[in-house]
ZATIMAR-234656 format. One record per residue: residue number from 0; residue in three letters; x, y, z of N, C-alpha, C, O in turn. Coordinates in steps of 0.02 Angstrom, whole numbers, plus 32768, in hexadecimal, padded with zeros to 4 digits. Example, Ala and Ser with C-alpha at 12.3 -4.5 7.8 and 13.67 -1.06 7.14 Angstrom:
ZATIMAR-234656
R   kolmi   marlum    n_X    n_Y    n_Z   ca_X   ca_Y   ca_Z    c_X    c_Y    c_Z    o_X    o_Y    o_Z
R       0      ala   8294   7EE4   8186   8267   7F1F   8186   8294   7F5B   8186   82C8   7F5A   81A7
R       1      ser   8282   7F90   8162   82AC   7FCB   8165   8285   8002   818A   829E   8039   8192
***
This chain:
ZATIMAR-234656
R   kolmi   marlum    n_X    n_Y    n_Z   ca_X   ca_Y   ca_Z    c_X    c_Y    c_Z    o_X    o_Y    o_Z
R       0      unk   802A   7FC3   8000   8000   8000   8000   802C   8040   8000   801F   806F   7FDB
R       1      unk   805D   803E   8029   808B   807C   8026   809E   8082   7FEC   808B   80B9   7FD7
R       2      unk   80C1   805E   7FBA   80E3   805F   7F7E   80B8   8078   7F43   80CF   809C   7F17
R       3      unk   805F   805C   7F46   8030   8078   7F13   802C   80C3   7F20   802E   80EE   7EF4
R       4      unk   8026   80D0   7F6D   801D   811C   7F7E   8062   8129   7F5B   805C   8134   7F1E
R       5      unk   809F   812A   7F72   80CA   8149   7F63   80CF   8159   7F0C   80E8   818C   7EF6
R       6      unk   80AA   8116   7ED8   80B6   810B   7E9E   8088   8139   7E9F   80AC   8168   7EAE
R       7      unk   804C   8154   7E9A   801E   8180   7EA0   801C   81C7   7EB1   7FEE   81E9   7E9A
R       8      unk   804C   81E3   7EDC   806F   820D   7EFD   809A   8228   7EB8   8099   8260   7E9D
R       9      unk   80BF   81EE   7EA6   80F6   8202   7E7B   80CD   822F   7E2B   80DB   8266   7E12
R      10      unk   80A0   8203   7E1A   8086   8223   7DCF   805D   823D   7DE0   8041   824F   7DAC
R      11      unk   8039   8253   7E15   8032   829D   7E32   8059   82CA   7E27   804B   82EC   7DF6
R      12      unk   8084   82D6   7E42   80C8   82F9   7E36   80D2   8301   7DF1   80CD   833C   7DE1
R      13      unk   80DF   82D2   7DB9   8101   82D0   7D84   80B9   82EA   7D67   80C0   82FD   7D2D
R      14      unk   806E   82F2   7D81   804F   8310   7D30   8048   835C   7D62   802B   838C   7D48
R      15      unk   8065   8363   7DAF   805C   83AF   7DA9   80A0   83DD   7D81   809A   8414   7D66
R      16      unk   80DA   83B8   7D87   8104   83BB   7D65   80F4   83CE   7D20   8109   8406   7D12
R      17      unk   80D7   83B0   7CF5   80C4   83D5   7CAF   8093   8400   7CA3   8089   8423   7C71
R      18      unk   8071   83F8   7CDD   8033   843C   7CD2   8081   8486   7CD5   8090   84AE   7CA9
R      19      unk   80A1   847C   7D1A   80CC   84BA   7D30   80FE   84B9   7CDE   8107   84EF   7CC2
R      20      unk   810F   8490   7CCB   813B   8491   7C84   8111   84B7   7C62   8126   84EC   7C4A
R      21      unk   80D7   84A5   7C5C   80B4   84C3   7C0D   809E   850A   7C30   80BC   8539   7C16
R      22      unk   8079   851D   7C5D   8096   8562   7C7E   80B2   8591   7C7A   80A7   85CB   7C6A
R      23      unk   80ED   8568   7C92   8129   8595   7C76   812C   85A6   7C4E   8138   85E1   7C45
R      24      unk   8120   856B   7C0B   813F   8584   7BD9   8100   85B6   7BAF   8117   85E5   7B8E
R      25      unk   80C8   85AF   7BAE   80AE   85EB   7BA4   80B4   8632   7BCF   80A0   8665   7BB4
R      26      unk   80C7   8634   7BFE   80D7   8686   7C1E   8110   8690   7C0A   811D   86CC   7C14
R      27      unk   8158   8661   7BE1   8180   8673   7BD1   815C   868E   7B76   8176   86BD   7B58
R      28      unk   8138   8677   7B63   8125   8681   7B0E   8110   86C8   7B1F   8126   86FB   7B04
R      29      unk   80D3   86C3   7B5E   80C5   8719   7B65   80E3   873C   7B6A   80E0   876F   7B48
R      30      unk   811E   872F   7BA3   8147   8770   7BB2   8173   8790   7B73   8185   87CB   7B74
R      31      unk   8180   8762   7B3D   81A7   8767   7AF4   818A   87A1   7AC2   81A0   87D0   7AA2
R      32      unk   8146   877F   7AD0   8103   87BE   7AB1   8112   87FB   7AD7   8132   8827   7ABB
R      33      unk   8103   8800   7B0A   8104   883E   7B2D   8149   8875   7B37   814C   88AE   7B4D
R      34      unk   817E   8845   7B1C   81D5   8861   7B00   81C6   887D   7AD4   81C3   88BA   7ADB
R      35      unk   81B6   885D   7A8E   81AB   8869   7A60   8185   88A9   7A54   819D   88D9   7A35
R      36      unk   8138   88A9   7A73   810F   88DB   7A76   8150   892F   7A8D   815C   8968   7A79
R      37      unk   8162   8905   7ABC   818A   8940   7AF0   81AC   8967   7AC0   819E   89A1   7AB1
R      38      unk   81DB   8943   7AA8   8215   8958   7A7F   81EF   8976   7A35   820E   89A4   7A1C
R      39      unk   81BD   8965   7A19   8184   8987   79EA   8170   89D6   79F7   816C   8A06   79D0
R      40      unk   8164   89CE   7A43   814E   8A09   7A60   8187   8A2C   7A63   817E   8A60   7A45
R      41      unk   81B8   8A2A   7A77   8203   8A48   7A7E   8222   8A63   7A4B   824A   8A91   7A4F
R      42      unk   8208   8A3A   7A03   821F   8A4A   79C7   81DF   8A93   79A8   81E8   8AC3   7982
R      43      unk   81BC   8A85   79BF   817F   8ABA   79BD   818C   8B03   79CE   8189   8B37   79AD
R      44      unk   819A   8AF7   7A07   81AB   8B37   7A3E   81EE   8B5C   7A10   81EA   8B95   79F8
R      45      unk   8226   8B35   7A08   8269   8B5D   79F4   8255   8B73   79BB   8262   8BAD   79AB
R      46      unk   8227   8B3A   7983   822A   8B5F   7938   81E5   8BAD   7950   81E1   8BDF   792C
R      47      unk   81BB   8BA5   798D   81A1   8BF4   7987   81D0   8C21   79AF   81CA   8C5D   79A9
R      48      unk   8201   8C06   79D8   823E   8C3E   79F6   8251   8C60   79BE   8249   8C9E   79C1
R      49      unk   826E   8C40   797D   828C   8C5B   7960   8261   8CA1   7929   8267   8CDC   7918
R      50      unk   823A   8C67   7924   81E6   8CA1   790E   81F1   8CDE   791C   8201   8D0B   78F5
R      51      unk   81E8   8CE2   7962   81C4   8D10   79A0   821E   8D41   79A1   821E   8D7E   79A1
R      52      unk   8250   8D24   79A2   828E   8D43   7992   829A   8D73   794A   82C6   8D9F   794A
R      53      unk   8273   8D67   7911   8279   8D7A   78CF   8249   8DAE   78E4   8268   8DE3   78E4
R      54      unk   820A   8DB7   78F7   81E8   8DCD   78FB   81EA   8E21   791B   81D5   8E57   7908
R      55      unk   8217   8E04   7962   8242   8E33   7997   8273   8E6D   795B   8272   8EAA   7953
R      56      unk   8298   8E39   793B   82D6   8E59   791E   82AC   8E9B   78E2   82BC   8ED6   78E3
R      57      unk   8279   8E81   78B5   825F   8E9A   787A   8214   8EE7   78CA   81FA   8F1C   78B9
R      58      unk   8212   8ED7   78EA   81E7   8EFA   7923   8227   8F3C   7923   822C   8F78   7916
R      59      unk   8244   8F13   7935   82A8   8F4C   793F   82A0   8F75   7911   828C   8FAF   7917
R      60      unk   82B2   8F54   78D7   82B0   8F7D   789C   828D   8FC8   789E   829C   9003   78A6
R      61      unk   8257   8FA2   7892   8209   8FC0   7890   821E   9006   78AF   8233   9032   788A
R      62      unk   821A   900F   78F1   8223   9024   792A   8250   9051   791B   8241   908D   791F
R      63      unk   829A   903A   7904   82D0   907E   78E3   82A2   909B   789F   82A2   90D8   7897
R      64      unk   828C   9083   7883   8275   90AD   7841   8247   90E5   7868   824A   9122   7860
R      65      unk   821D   90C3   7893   81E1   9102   78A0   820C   9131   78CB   81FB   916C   78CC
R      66      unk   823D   9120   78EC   8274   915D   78F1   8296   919A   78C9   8293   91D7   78C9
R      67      unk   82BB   915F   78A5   82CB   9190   786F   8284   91B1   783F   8296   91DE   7818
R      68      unk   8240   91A1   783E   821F   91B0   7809   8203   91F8   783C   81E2   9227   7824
R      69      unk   8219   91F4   788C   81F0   9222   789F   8213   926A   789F   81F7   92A1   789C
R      70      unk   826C   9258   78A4   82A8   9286   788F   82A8   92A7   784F   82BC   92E1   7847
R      71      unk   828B   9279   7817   82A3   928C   77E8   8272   92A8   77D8   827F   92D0   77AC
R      72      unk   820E   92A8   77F3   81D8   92E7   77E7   81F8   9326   7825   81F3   935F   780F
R      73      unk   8208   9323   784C   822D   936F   7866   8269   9398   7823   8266   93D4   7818
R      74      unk   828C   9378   780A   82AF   939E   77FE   828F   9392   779C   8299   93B5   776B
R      75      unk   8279   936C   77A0   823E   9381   7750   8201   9392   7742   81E0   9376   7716
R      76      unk   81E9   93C8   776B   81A5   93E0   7753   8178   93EA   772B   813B   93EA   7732
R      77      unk   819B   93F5   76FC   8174   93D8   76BB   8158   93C2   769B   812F   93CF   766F
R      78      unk   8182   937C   76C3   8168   9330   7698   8136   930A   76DE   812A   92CE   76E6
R      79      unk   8126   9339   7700   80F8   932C   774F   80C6   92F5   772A   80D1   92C3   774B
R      80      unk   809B   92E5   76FE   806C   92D1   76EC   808A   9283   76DC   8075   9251   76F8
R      81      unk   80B3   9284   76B5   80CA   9253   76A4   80FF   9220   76C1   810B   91E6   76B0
R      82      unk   811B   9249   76F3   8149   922A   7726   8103   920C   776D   810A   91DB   7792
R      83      unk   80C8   923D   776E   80A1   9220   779E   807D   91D4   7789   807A   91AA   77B6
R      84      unk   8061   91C2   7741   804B   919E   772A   8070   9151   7736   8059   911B   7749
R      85      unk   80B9   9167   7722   8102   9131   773C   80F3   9122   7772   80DE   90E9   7778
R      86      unk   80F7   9152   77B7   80ED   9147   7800   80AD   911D   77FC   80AE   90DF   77FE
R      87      unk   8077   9140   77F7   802A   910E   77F8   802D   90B6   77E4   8015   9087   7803
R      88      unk   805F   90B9   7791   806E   9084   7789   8083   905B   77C9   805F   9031   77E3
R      89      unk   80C4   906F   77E1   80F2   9054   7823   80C9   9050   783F   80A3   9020   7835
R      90      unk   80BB   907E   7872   8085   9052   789D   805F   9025   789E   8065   8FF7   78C7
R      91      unk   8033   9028   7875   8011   8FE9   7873   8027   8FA1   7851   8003   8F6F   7852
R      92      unk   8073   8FA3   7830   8092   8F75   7827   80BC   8F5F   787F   80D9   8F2A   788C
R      93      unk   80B1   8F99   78AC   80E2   8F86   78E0   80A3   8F80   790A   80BB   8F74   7942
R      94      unk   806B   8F81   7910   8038   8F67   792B   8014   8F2A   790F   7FEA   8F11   7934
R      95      unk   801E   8F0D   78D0   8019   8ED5   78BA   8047   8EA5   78F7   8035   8E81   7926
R      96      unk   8083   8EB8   78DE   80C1   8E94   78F8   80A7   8E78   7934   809A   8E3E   7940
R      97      unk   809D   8EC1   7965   809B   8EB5   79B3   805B   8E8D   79C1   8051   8E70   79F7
R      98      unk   802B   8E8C   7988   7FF5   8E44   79B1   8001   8E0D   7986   7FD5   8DE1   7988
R      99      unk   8032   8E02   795F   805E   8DC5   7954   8084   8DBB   7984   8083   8D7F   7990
R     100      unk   80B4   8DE2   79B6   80D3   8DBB   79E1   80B5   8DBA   7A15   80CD   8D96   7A41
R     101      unk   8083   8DD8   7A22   8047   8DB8   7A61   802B   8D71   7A4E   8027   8D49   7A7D
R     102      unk   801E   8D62   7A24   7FF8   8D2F   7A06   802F   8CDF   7A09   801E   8CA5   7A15
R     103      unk   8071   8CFA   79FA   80AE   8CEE   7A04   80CA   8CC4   7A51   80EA   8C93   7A65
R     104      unk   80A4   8CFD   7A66   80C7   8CF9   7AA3   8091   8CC2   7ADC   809E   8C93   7B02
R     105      unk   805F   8CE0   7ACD   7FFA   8CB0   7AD1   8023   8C58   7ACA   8025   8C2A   7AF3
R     106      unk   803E   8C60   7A86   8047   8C17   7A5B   808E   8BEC   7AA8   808F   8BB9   7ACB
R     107      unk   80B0   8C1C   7AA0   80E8   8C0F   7ABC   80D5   8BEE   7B13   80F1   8BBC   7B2A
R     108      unk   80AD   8C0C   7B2E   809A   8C07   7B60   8074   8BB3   7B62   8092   8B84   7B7B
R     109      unk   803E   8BAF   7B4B   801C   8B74   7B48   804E   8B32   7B31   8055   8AFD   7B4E
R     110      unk   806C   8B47   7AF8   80B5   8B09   7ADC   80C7   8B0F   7B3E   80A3   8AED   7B63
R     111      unk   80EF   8B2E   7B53   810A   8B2B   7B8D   80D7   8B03   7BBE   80E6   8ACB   7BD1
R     112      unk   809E   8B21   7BD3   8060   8AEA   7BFF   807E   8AB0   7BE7   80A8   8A93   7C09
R     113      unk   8067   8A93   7B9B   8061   8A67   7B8E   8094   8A31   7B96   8087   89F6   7BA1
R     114      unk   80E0   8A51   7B8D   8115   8A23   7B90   8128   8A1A   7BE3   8154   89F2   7BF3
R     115      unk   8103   8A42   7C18   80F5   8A3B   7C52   80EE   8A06   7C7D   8112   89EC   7CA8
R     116      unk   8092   89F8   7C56   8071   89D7   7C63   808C   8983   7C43   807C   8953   7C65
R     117      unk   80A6   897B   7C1B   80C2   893E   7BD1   8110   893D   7C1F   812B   8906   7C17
R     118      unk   8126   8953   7C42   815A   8964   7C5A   8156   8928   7CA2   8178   88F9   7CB6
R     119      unk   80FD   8957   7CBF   80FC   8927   7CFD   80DD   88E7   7CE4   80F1   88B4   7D02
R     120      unk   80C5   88E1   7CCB   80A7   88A4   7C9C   80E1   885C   7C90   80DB   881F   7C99
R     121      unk   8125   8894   7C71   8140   886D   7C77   816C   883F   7CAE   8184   8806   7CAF
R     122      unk   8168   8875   7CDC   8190   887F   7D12   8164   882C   7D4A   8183   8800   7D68
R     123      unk   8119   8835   7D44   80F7   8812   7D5E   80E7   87C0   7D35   80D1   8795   7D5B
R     124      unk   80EF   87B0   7CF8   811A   8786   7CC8   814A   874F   7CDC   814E   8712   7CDD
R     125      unk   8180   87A5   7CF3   81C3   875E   7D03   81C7   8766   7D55   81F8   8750   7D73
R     126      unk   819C   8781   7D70   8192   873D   7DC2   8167   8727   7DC7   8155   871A   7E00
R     127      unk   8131   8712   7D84   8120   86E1   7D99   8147   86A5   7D63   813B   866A   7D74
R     128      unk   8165   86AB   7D3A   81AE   8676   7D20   81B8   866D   7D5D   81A0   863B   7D78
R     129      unk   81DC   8697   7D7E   8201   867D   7DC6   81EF   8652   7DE4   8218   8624   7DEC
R     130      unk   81AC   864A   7E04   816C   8631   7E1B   8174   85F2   7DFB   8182   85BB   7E12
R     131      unk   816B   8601   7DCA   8162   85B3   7D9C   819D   858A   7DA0   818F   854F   7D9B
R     132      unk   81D4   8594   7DA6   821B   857C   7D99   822F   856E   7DDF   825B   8544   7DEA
R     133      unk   8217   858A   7E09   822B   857A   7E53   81FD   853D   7E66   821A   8514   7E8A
R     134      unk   81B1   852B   7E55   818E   8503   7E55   81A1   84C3   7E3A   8195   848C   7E53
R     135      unk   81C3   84D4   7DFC   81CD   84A2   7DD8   8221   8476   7DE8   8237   843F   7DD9
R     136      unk   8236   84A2   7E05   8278   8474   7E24   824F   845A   7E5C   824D   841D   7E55
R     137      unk   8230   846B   7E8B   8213   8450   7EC1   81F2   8413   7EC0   81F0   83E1   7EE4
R     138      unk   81D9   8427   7E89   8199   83D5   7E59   81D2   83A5   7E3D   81BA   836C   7E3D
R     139      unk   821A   83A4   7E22   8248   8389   7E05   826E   836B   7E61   8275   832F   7E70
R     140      unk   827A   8395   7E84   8299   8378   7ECF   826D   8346   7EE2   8284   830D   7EE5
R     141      unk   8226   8351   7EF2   81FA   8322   7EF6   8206   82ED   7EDC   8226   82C8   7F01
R     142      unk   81F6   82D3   7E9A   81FA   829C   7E6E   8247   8290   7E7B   8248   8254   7E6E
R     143      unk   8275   829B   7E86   82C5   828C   7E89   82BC   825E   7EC7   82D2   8225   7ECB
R     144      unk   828F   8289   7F04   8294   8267   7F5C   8271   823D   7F5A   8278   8214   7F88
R     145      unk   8236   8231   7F21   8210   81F3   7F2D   821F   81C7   7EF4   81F5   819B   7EED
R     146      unk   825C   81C4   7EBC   8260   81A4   7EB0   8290   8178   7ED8   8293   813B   7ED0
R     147      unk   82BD   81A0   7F09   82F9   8182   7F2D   82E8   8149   7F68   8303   811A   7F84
R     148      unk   82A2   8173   7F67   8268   8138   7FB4   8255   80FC   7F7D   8265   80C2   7F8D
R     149      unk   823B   8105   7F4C   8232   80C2   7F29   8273   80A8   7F2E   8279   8073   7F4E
R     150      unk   8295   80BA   7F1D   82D4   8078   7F0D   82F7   8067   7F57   8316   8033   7F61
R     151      unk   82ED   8096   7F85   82F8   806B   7FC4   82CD   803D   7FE5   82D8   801F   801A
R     152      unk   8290   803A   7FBA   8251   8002   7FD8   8259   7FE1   7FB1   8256   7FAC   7FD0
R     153      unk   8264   7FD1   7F70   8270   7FA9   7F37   82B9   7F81   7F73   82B3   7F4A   7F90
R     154      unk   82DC   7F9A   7F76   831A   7F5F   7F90   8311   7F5B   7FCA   833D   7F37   7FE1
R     155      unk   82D9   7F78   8008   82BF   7F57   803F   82A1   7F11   8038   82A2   7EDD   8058
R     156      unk   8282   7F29   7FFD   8240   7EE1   7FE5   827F   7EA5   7FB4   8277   7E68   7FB0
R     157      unk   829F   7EBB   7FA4   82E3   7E7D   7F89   82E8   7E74   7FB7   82B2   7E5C   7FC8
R     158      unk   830A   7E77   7FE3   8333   7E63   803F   82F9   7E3D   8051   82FD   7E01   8047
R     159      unk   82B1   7E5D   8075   827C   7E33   807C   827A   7DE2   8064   8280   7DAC   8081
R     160      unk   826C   7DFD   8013   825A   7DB8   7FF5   82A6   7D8E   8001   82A9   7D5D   8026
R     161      unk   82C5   7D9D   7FEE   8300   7D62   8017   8305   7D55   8047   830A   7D19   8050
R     162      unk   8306   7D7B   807E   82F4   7D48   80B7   82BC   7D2A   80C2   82C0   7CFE   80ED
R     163      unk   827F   7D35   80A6   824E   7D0D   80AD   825D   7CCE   806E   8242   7C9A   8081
R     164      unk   8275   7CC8   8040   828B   7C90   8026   82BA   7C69   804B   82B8   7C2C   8051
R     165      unk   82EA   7C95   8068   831A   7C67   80A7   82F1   7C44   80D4   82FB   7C08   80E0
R     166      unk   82C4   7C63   80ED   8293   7C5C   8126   8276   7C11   8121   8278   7BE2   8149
R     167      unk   8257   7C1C   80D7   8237   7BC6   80B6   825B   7B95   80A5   824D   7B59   809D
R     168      unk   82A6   7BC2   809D   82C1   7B56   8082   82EF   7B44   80D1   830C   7B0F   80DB
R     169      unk   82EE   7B84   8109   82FB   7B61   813A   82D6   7B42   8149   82F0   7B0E   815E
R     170      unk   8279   7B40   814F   824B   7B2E   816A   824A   7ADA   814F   8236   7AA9   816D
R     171      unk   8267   7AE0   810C   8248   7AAB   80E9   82A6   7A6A   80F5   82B3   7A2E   80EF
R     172      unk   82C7   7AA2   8105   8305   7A5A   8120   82EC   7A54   8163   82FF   7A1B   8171
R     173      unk   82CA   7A6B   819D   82B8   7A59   81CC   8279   7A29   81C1   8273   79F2   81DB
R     174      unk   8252   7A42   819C   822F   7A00   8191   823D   79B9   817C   8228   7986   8196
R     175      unk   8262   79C1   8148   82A1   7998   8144   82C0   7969   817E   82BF   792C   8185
R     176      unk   82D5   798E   8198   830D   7964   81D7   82CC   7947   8215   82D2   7914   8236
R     177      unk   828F   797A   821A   824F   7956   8233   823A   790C   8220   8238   78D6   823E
R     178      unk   822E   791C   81EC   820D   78DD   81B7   8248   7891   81C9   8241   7858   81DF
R     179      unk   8282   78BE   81AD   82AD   786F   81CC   82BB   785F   81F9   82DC   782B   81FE
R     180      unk   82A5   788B   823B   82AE   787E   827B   82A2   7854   8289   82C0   7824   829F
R     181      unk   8259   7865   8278   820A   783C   827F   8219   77FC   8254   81F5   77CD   8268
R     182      unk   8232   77F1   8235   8238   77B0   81F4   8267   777B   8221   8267   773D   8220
R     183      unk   828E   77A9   8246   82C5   777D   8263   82AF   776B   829B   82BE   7731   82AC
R     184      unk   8282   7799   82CC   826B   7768   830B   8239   773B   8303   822B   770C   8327
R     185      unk   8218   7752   82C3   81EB   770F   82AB   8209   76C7   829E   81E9   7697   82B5
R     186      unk   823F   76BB   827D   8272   7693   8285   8286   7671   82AE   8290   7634   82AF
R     187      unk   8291   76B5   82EC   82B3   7672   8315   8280   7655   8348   8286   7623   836B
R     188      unk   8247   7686   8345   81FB   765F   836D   81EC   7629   8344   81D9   75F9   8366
R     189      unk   81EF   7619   82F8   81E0   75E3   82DB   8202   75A2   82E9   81EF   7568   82E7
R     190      unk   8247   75C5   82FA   828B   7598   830C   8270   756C   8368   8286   7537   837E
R     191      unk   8241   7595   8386   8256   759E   83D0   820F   754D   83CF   81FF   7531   8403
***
């Protein structure tokens, strides 16, 4: 009875053992996705840095022209009409700009939440890998300690059965040396 429990015990063990394998190995397939995703998002963010950088630089620009365009209606009065029309232009090319890099910046923000959130996600991923891998040596120690108890009951029960085979052919030379005991005092009562 101990040995069925223990045999029972054991592939217990060995099918929680592959549930924790296959486990694993899907939170490892997820966490790969969620790299992937990460590093997607990461690639996202730098190609609008650089955006949001072009944008800054050509804003710059902008910004010296309506300088110089505001220098150069002081000292050209003249051309007031037509140097203001330029300015009007600028502005609203440099107010375009500026709710492009709000919008920019809107974009930039949420990419950031998002690679955040993809961040603790992942973070929560690989402990529970951990989880799984610490389980799963534990489930592997198990099956190691009960395979080591089988094979020390396996050669308890050899030892057993030999001496209980010793046990019977002593029984059976004592019966033996009985039988002719008996054969021989019959003898000499037949003799007597």
């Amino acid at each position: 009875q101990q040995l069925a429990r223990l045999q029972l015990g054991l592939e217990t063990t060995h099918d929680n053992y592959n549930v924790m394998a296959r486990a694993r190995q899907q939170i490892e397939e997820d966490l790969e996705v969620v790299n992937e995703t990460l590093e997607h998002r990461k690639t996202e963010v730098t190609e609008q840095t650089k955006k949001l950088e072009r944008c800054q630089h050509e804003l710059d620009l902008l910004n010296a022209t309506l300088k110089q365009l505001d220098a150069y209606n002081e000292q050209m009065k003249s051309e007031i009409a037509v140097t203001r029309r330029a300015t009007y232009k600028a502005e609203e090319a440099v107010t375009d700009m500026e709710k492009n890099k709000l919008k920019q910046d809107l974009y930039i923000d949420s990419i950031n939440e998002a690679i955040k959130s993809l961040q603790e996600q992942a973070a929560l991923f690989e402990a529970q890998l951990l989880s799984q891998k610490q389980e799963t040596k534990s489930a592997h120690d198990t099956l190691a300690e009960a395979a080591k108890e089988m094979e020390s009951i396996n050669f308890e029960k050899k030892q057993l059965m030999q001496q209980w085979q010793g046990s019977l052919l002593a029984m059976a030379r004592r019966d033996e040396a009985l039988k002719a005991t008996e054969d021989a005092l019959g003898q000499l009562r037949e003799r007597e």
